[in-house]
SERO-4910 file (N, C-alpha, C, O; in steps of 0.05 Angstrom, whole numbers):
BEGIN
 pado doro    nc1    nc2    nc3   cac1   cac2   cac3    cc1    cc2    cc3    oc1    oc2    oc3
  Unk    A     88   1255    119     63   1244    129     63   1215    120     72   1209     98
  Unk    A     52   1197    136     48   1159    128     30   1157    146     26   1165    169
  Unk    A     19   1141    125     -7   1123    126    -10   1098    122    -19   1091    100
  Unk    A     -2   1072    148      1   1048    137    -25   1035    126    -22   1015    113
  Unk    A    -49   1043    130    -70   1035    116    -76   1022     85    -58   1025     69
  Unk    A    -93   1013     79    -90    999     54   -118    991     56   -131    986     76
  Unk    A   -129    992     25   -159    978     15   -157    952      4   -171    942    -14
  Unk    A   -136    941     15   -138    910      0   -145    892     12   -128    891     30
  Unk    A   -163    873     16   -178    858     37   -184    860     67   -189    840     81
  Unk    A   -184    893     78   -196    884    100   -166    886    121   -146    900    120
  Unk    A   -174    867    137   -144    854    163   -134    885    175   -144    907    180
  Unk    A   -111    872    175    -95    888    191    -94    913    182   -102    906    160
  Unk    A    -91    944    178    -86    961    173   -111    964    145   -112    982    129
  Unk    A   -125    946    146   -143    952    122   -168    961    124   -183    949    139
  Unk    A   -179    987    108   -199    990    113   -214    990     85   -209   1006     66
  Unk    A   -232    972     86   -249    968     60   -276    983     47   -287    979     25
  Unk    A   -283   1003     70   -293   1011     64   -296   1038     40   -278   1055     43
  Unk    A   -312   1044     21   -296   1069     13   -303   1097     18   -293   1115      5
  Unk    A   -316   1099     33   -326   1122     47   -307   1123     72   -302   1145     82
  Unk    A   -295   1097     85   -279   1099    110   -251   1112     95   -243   1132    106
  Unk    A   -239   1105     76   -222   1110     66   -212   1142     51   -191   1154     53
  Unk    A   -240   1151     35   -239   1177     38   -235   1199     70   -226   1221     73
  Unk    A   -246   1179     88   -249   1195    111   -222   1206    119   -216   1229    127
  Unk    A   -205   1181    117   -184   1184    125   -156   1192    108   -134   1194    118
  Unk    A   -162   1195     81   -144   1198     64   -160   1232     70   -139   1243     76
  Unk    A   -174   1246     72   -177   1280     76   -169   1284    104   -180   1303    116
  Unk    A   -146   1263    121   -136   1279    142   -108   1293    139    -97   1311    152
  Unk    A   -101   1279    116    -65   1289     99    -60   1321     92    -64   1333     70
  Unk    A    -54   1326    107    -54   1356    108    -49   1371     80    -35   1356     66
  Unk    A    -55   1395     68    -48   1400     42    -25   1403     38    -15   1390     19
  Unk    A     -6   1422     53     20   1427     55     42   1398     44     65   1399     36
  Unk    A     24   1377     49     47   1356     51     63   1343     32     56   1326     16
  Unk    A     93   1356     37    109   1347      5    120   1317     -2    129   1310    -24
  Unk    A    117   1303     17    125   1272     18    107   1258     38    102   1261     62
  Unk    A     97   1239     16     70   1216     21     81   1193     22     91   1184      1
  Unk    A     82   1177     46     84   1153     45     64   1128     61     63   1122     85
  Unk    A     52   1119     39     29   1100     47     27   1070     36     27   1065     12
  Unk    A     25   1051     55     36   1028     45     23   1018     11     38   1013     -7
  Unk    A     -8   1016      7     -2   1015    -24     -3   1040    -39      3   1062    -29
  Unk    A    -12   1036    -68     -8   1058    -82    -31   1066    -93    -46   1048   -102
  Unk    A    -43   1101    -96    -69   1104   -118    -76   1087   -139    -59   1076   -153
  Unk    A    -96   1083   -142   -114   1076   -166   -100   1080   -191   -100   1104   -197
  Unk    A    -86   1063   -210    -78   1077   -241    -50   1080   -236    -36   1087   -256
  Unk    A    -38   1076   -213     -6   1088   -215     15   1067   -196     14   1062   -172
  Unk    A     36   1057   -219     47   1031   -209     36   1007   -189     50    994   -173
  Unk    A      2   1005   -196    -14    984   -180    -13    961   -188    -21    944   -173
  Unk    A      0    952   -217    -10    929   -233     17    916   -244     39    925   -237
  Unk    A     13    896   -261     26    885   -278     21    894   -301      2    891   -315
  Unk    A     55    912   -304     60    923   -328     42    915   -362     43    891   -367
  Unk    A     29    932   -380     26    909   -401     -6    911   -392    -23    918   -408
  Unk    A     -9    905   -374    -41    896   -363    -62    923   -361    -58    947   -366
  Unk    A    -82    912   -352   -101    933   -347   -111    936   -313   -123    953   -300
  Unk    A    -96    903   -306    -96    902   -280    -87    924   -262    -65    933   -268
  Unk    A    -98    932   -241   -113    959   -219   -109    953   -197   -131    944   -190
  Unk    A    -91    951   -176   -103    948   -154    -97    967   -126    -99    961   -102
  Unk    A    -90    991   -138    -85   1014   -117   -115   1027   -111   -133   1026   -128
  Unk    A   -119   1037    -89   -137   1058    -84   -149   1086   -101   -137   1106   -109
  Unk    A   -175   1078   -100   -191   1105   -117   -192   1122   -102   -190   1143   -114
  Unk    A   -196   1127    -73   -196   1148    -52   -165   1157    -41   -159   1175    -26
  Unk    A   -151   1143    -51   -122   1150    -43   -106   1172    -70    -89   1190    -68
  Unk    A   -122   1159    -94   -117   1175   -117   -128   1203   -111   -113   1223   -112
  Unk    A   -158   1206   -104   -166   1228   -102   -151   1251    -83   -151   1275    -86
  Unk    A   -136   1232    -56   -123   1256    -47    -97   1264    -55    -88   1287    -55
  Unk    A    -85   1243    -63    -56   1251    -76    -61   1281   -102    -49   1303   -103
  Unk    A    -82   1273   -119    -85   1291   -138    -92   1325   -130    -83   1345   -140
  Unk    A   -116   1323   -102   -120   1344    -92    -91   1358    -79    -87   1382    -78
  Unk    A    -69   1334    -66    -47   1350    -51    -28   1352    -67    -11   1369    -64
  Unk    A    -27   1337    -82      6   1343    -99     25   1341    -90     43   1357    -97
  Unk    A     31   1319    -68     57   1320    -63     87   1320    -80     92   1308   -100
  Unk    A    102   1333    -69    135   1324    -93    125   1295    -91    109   1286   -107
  Unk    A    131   1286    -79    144   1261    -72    114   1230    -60    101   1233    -40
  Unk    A    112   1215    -71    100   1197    -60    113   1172    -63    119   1166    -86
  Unk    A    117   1156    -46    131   1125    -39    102   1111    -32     80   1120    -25
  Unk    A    109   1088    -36     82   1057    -26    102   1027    -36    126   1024    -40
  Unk    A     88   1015    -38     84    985    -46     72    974    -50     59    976    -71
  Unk    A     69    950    -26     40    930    -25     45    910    -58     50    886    -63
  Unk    A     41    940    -77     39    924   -105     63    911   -110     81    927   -116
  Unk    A     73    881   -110     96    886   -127    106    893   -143    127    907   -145
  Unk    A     86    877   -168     89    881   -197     90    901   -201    109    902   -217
  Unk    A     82    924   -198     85    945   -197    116    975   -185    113   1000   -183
  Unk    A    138    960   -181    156    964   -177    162    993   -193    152    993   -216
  Unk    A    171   1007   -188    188   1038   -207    182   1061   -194    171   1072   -174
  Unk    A    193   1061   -212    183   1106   -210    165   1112   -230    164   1095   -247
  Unk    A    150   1131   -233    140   1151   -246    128   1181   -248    106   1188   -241
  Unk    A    151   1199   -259    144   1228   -249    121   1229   -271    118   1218   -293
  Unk    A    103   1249   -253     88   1267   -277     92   1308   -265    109   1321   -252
  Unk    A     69   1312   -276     78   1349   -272     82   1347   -248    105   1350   -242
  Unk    A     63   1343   -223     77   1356   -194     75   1335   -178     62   1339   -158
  Unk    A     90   1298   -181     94   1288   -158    101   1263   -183     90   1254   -203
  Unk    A    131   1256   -163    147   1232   -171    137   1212   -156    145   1214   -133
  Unk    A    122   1192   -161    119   1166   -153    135   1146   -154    146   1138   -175
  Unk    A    138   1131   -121    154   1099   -129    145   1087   -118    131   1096   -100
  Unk    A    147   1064   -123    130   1037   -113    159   1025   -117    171   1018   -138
  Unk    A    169   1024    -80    191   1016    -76    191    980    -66    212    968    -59
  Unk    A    161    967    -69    160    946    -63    191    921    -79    195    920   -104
  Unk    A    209    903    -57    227    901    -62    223    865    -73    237    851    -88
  Unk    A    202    860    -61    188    835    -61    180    814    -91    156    811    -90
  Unk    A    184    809   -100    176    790   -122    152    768   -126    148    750   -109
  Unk    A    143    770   -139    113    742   -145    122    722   -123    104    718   -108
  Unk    A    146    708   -117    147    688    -96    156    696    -71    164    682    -53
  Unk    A    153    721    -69    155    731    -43    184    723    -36    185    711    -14
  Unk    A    213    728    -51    232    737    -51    248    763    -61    238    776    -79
  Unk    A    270    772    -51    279    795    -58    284    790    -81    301    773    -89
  Unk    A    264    811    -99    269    805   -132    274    834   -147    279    836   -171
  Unk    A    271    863   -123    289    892   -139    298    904   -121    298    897    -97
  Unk    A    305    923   -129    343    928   -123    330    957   -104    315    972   -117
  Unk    A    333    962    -87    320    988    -67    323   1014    -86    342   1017   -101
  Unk    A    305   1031    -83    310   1064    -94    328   1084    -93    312   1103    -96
  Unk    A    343   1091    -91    356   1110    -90    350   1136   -100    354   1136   -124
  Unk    A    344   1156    -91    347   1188   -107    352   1211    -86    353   1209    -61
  Unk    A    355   1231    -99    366   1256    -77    335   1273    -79    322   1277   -100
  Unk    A    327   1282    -53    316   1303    -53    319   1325    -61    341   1335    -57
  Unk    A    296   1343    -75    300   1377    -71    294   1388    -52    278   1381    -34
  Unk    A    310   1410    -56    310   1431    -33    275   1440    -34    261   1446    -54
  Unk    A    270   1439    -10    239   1463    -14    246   1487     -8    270   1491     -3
  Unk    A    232   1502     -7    236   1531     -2    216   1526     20    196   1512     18
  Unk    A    223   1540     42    195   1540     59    172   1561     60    152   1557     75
***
């Protein structure tokens, strides 16, 4: 499932609202084991490391947490570049981009698991 949407100013693919954003983050079906949405939840690879700085989605957090995907991919953030597993969903913020808006990290690589269906 992908969702190029994003709460960061508005424009193109943005919706600022946060009631519009819940609306549309409870269309992600529960079943869904791989999330990919251009930025990232609220609290998880949104910021500059070190910081307190935030800038992923609070309505995007809420559905990732309700679905649990294995797997969720985004960007948008740069600074925010990695992985991070916790109990039921590996996060990356595969953004490849750097502060000057050059190629400044190296693409993701990992193997999927098998699901069981």
């Amino acid at each position: 499932m992908g969702f190029p949407s994003h709460s960061l100013y508005g424009g193109a693919f943005g919706i600022s609202d946060p009631r519009g954003r819940a609306l549309h983050y409870a269309q992600i079906p529960a079943d869904t084991h791989i999330l990919i949405t251009h930025s990232p939840p609220y609290g998880i690879l949104d910021g500059r490391p070190g910081t307190n700085e935030h800038q992923g989605c609070p309505e995007l957090l809420e559905a990732v947490t309700r679905i649990r995907p294995l797997l969720h991919i985004f960007g948008h953030v740069h600074s925010g570049y990695g992985i991070l597993e916790t109990a039921y969903t590996t996060f990356v913020n595969a953004a490849l981009l750097g502060p000057d808006g050059d190629i400044a990290n190296r693409p993701i690589l990992f193997n999927l698991p098998e699901v069981e269906p």
